[in-house]
C-alpha positions in Angstrom: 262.1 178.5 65.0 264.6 181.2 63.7 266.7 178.3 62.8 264.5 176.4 61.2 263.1 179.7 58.7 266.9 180.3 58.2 267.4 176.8 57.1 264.2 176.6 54.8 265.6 180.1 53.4 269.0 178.6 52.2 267.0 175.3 51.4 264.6 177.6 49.2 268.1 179.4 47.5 270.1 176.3 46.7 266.4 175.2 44.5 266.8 178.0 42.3 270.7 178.4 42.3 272.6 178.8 39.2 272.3 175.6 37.2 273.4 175.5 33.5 272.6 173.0 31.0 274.1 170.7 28.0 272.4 168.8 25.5 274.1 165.3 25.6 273.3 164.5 21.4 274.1 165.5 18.8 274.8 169.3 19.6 278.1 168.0 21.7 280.2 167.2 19.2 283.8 166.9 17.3 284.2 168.4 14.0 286.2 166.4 12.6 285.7 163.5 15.3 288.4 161.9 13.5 291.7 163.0 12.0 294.0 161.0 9.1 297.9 162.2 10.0 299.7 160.8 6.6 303.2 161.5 7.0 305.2 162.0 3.2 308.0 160.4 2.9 310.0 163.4 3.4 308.6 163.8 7.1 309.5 160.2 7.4 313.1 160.6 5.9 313.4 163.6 8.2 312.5 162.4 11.4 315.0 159.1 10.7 317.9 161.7 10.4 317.3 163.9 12.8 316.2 161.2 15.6 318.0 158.2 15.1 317.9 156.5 18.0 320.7 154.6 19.4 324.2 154.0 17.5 324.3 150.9 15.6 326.7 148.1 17.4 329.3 149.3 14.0 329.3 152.5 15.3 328.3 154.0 11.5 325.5 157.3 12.5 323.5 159.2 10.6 324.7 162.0 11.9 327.0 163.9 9.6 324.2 163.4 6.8 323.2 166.5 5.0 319.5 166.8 5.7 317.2 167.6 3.0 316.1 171.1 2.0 312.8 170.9 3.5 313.3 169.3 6.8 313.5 171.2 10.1 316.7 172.5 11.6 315.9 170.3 14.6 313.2 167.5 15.9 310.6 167.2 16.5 309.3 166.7 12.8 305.4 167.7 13.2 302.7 166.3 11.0 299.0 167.6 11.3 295.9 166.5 10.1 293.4 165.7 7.9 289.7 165.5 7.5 288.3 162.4 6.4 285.2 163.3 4.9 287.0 166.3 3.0 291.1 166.0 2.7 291.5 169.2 3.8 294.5 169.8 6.7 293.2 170.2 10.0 295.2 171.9 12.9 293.0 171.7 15.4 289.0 169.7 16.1 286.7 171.9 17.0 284.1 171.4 20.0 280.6 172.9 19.6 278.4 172.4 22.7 274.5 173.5 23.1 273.7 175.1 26.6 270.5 175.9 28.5 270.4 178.8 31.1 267.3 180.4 33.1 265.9 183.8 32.0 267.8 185.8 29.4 271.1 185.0 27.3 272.1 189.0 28.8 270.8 187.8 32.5 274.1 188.8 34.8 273.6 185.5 37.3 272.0 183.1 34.7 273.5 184.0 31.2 276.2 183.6 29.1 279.1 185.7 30.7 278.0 183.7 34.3 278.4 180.6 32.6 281.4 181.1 31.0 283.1 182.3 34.0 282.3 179.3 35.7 283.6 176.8 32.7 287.2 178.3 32.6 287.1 178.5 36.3 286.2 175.1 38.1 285.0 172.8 35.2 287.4 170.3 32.4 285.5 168.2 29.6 286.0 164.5 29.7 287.5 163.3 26.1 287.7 159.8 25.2 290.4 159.3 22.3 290.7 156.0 20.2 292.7 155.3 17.1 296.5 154.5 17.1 297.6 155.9 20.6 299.9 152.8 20.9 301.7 152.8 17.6 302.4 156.8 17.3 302.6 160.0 19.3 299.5 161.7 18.7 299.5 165.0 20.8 297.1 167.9 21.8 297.3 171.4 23.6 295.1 172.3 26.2 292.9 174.5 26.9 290.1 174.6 24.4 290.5 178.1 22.6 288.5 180.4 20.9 287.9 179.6 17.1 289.8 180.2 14.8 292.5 177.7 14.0 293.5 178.1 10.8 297.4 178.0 11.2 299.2 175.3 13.3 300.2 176.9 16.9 303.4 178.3 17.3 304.2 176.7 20.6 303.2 175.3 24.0 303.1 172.3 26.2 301.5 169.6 24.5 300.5 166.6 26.0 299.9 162.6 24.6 296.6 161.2 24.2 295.1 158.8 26.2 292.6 156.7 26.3 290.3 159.4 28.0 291.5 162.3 29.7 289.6 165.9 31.1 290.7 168.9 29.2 290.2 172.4 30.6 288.2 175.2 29.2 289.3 178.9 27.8 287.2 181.1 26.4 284.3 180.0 23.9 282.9 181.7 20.6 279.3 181.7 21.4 276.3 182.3 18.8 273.1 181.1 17.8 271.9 183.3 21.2 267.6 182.8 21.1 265.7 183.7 24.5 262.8 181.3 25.1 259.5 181.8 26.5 258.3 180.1 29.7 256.3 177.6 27.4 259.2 176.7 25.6 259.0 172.8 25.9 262.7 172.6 27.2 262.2 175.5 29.9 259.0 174.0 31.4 261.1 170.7 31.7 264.5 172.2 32.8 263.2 175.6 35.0 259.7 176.0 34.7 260.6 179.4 33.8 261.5 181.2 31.0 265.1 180.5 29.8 267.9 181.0 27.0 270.1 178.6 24.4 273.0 179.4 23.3 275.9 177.2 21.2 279.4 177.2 22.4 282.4 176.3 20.3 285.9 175.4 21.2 288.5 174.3 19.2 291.8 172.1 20.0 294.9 172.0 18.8 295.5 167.9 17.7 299.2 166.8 15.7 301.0 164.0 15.3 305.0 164.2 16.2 307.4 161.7 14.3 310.6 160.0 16.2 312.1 158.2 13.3 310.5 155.0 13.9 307.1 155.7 12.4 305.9 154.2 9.1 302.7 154.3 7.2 299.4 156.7 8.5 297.9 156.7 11.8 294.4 157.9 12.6 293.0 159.4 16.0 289.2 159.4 17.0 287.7 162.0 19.6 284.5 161.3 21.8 283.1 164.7 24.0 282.2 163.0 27.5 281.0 164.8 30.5 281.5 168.0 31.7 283.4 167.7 35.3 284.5 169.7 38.3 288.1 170.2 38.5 288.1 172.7 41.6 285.4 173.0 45.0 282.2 174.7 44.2 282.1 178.0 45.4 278.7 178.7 46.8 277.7 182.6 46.1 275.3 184.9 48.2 272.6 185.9 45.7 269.6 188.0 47.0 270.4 186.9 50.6 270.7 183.0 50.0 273.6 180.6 48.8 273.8 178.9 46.0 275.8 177.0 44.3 277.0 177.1 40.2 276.5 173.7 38.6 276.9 172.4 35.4 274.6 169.4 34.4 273.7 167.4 31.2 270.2 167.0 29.5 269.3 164.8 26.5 266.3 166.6 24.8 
């Protein structure tokens, strides 16, 4: 019998354990979800002299060229984006993401600071990428960042696009914070409980790298997948029971 209550016990814990929320529509998004990279004809110029690939058979290089005021001392030669919709250059896309918790936003096992915590620790976002991954090297540097990204990054290891790929998590900018009651049609459904909402944004660093052989504009299209473990769940003794942090999707 003592086994059994203990059993129900942990049963009973798991039921309420700490389970987050994200809205699957609209609200997990790309802004821009798709980036123009135009390269000028300097870039292009550039990139031929300072990557040239292998000697021609007559043995004539490219080497000994003077290189144009405004190219860079050495390669790569970086381009970055654009906005569609607006022209404007674009460094980085940036991720916004709407999450559900139980209680309050402030709650120190259901809110924000809970959830964020378990994002950078044990979860990556699934990205789907589309475009001209074949022709060009597109290129991005993990992990999401905090917003802003108004300069192109100084450095880092960045990695190519594929077609879809999990990106880890750093710290979010969170805001439009609103604490719902337990009537709230999207507590009833998700806790039966009072619970909070909350928007998370991202951004990533996205450019395009030339190697001399490039021609013409490329363009690069980002989808926002799942969330998805990328360590073990670690299952946590709250007020005597285990439970385990999870991360799930909802579609309002």
């Amino acid at each position: 019998m003592r086994r059994l209550a203990l059993l129900a016990t942990l049963l009973g814990g798991l039921a309420f354990a700490q389970t987050w929320y994200y809205n699957v529509d609209q609200d997990n998004a790309f802004s821009p979800g798709t980036l123009n990279f135009s390269p000028s004809s300097e870039q292009l110029v550039c990139a031929g002299l300072l990557e040239p690939g292998a000697a021609p058979a007559g043995g004539a290089t490219v080497s000994d060229l003077p290189l144009p005021a405004g190219c860079p001392a050495a390669p790569p030669v970086v381009v970055y984006g654009t906005d569609p919709a607006s022209g404007d250059p674009v460094y980085a896309t940036t991720l916004t993401v709407k999450f559900w918790g139980r209680r309050r936003a402030n709650d120190r096992t259901y809110g924000t600071d809970p959830l964020i915590r378990l994002i950078k620790r044990s979860y990556a976002l699934q990205v789907d990428a589309s475009g001209d991954l074949q022709r060009v090297d597109d290129q991005f540097l993990p992990p999401f960042v905090t917003p802003p990204a108004g300069v192109p990054p100084l450095g880092g290891s960045w990695y190519p696009w594929q077609d879809s790929q999990t990106v880890s998590l750093d710290e979010p900018r969170v805001s439009e914070v609103q604490n719902h009651p337990w009537w709230n049609r999207t507590c009833r459904n998700l806790y039966g409980d009072r619970c909070w909402s909350a928007v998370f944004t991202w951004v990533l660093p996205v450019r395009l790298v030339l190697h001399g052989n490039e021609s013409g504009s490329a363009q690069l299209t980002l989808t926002p997948g799942f969330f998805v473990r990328r360590t073990a769940a670690t299952l946590e003794v709250r007020g005597g029971t285990f439970e385990a942090p999870e991360l799930k999707p909802y579609a309002p």
